[in-house]
C-alpha positions in Angstrom: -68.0 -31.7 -24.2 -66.3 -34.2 -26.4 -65.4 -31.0 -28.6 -63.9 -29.5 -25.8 -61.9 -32.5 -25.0 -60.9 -32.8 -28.3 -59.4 -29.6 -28.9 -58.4 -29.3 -25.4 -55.9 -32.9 -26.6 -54.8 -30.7 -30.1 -52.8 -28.0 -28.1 -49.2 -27.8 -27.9 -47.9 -30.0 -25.0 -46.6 -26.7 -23.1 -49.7 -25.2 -23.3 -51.7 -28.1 -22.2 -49.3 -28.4 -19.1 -49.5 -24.9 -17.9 -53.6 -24.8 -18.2 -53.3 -28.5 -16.2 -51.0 -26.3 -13.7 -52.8 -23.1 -13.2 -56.4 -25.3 -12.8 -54.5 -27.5 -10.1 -53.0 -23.9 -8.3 -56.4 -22.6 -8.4 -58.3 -25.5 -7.0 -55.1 -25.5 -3.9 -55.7 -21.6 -3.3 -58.8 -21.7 -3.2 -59.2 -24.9 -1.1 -56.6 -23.8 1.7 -58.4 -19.9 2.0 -61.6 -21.9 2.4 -60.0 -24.3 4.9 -58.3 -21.4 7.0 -61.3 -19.6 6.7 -63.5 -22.5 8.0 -60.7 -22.6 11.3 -60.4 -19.2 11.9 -64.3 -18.6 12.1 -64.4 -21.7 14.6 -61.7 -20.2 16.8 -62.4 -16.3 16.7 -65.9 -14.9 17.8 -64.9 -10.8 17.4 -66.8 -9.8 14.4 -64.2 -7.2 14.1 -61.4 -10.2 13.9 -63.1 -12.3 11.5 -63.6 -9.0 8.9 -59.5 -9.4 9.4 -59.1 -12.4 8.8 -61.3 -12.9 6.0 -59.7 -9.8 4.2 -56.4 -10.5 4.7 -57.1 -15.0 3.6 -58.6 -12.9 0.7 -55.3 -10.8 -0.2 -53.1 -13.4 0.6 -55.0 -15.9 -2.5 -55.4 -12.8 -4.4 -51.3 -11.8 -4.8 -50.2 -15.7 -4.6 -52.6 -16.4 -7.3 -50.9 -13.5 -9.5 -47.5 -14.1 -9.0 -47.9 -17.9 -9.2 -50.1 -17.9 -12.3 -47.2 -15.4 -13.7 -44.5 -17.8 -13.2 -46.4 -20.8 -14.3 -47.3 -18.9 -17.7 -43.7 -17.3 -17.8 -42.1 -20.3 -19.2 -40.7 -17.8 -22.6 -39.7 -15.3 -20.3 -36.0 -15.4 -19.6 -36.8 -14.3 -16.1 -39.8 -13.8 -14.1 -38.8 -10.2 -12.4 -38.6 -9.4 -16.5 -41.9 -10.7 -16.6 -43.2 -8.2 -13.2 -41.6 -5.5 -14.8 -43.1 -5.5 -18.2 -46.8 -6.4 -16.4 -46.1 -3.5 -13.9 -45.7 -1.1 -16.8 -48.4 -2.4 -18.7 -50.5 -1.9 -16.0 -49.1 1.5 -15.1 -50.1 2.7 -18.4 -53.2 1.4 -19.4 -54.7 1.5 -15.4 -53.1 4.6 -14.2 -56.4 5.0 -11.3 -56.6 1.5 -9.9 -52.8 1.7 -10.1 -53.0 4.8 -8.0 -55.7 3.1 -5.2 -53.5 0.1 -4.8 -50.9 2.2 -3.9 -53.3 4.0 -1.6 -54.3 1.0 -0.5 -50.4 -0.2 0.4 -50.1 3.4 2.0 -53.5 2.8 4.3 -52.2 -0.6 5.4 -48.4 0.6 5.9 -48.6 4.3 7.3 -51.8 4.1 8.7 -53.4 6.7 8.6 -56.7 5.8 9.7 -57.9 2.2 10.5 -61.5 0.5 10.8 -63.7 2.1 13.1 -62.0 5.4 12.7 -64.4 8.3 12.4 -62.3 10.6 9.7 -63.4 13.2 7.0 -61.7 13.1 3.6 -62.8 15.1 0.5 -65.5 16.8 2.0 -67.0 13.6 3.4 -66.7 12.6 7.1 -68.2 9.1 8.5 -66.8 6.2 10.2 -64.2 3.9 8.3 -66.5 0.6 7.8 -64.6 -1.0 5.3 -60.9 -0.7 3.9 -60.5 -2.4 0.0 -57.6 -2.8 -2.2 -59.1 0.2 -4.5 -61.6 1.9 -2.2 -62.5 2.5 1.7 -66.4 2.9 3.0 -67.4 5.1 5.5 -70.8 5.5 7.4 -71.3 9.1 6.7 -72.1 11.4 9.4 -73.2 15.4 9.4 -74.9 16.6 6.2 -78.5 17.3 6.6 -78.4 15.3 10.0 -77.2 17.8 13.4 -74.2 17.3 15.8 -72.4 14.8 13.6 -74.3 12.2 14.0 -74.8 8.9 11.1 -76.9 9.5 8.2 -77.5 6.3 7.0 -75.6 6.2 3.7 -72.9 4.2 2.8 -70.0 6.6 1.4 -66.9 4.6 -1.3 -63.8 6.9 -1.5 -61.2 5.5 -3.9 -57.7 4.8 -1.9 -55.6 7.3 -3.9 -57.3 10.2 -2.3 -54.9 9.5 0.6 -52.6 11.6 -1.7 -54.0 14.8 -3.0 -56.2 15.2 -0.1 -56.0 16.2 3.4 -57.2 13.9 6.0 -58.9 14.3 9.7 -59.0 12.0 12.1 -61.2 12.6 15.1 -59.6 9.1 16.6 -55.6 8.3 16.1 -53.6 9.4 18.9 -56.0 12.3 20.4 -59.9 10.7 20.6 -61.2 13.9 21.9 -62.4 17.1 20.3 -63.7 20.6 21.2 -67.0 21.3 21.7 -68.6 24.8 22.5 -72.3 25.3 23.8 -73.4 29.0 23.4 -75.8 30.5 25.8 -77.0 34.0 25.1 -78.4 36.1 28.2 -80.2 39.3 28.5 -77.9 42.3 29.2 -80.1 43.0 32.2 -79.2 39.3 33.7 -76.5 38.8 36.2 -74.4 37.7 33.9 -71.2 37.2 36.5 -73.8 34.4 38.0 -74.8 33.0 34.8 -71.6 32.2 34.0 -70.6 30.7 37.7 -73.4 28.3 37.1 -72.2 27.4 33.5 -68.8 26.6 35.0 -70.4 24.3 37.2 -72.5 22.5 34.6 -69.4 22.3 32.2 -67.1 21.1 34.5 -69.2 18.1 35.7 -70.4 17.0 31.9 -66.5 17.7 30.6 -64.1 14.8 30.1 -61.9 14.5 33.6 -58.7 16.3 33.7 -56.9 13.4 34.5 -58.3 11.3 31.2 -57.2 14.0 28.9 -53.7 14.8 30.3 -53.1 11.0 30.2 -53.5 10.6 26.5 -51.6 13.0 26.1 -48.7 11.6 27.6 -49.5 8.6 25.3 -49.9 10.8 22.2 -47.5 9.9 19.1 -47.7 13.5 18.3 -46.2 16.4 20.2 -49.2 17.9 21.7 -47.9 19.9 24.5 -49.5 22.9 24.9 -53.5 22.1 24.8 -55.6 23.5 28.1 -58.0 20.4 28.8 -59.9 22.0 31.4 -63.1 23.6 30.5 -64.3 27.3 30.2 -66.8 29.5 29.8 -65.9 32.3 27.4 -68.0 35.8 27.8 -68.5 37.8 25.2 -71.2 41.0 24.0 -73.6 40.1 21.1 -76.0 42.7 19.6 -79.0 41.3 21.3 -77.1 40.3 24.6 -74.2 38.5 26.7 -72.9 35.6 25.4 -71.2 32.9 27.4 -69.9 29.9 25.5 -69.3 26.8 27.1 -66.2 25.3 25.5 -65.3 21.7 26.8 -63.4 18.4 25.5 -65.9 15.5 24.8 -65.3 11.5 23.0 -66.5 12.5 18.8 -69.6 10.1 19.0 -70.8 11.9 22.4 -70.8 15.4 21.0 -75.0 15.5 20.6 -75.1 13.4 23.9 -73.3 15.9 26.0 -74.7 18.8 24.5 -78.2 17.7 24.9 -77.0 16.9 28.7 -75.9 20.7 29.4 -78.8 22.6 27.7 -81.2 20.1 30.0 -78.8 21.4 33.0 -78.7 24.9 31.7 -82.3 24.9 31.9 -83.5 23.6 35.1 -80.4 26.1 36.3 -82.1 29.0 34.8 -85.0 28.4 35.2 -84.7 28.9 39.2 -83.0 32.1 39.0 -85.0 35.6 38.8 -82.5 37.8 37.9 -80.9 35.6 34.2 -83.1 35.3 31.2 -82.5 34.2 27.6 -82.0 36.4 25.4 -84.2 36.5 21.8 -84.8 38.7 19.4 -87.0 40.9 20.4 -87.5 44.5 19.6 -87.4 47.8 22.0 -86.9 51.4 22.3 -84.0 53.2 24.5 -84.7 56.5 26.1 -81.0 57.6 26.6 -82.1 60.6 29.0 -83.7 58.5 30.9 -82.4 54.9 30.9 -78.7 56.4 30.6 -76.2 56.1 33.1 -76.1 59.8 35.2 -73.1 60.5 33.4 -73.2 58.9 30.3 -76.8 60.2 29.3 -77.3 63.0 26.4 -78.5 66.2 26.7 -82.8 66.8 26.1 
């Protein structure tokens, strides 16, 4: 210690003053984020608040400590924006990456284009933004080997400059709602014209009311104009039968939820009719002379 004290006395009398300095700045950063942190966490009880507040306290000592530090060590440099310039390229150079997810970062925090909480998909990953960085963003991941969407478990860290090479979905920012079809495959020998009255029914009391949807639309910051809301029941001819396909608007968390609620309708529905049945593979044989229609059958 006496060493250190020693040698610590042997330096030049700048030198000495600017370590003395930065210690000093160091001790105040640090002191007033723990301070603000210490009155903000008495004051705020949103978890999602305090993650805000203790990220941005965090940033704030982070870039005062740089640019403070800088011009208490710039002393030989005739200017300290000389000084940022030549760090700036340094850093450009020799970090081109990090430089590139601090920018992302700076464009995720500016433009916006997805926030905490948002449920996005990036790069082939999709999850729920759980944490925003200066050089990276977290998601909960969603999908994969897990049905309907729903959280996996695992923790996904996309670096911020993907923001600009790749494309972005958000299931959240100005529209919260998204598509959702159901299909339902019926026998060709089922009434299919009530089949498909009773899926109306069922879709049009699970979907998302007319009213909610048409208002965020209104409200939208993008020109959506022209999107039907209202539910439907597509028909259509598969090899093994009719196909009606439930197609309704429903909240992105809710998309296993609802669906689970329709087949459980769909069901009990179906299951109280006679004349509509599922449809399966199956195998059978077709006697055209027999089972055609009069003038539609061939010739023995």
């Amino acid at each position: 210690m006496e060493s250190l004290f020693r040698q610590f006395g042997d330096l030049d009398p700048a030198i000495r003053e600017q370590l003395l300095n930065t210690v000093v700045l160091l001790a105040v950063l640090l002191g007033g984020r723990w301070l603000a942190l210490r009155l903000v966490l008495t004051q705020v009880d949103d978890p999602e608040a305090r993650y805000r507040w203790r990220k941005g306290l965090t940033y704030a000592t982070a870039i005062l400590t740089v640019i403070l530090v800088g011009w208490i060590w710039s002393s030989g440099v005739a200017r300290l924006g000389t000084f940022l310039g030549l760090l700036t390229a340094a850093l450009a150079i020799a970090l081109r990456e990090p430089v590139t997810n601090f920018a992302g970062w700076i464009f995720i925090l500016w433009r916006r284009p997805f926030k905490l909480g948002d449920r996005v998909q990036i790069s082939g990953h999709a999850g729920d933004v759980v944490d925003i960085r200066v050089f990276q963003f977290s998601l909960m991941e969603i999908g994969n080997w897990v049905k309907a969407e729903q959280p996996t478990g695992r923790i996904v860290h996309i670096p911020n400059g993907k923001v600009f090479t790749e494309p972005q979905a958000n299931y959240d920012s100005a529209f919260p709602f998204i598509w959702n079809e159901v299909p339902v495959l019926i026998t060709f020998e089922s009434d299919w014209r009530a089949a498909k009255r009773l899926l109306e029914e069922i879709v049009t009391r699970r979907a998302l009311p007319a009213d909610e949807v048409t208002e965020r639309l209104q409200t939208s910051a993008y020109a959506i104009t022209r999107m039907a809301g209202a539910p439907a029941v597509i028909t259509t001819v598969e090899s093994s039968g009719v196909l009606l396909t439930l197609r309704y608007l429903c909240n992105p968390r809710q998309r296993r939820t609802t669906t689970e609620a329709i087949w459980e309708d769909v069901l009990a529905a179906f299951g109280e009719r006679d004349d509509i049945d599922f449809a399966y593979p199956t195998t059978r044989f077709y006697d055209n002379p027999v089972e055609g229609k009069p003038d539609a059958r061939a010739t023995p």
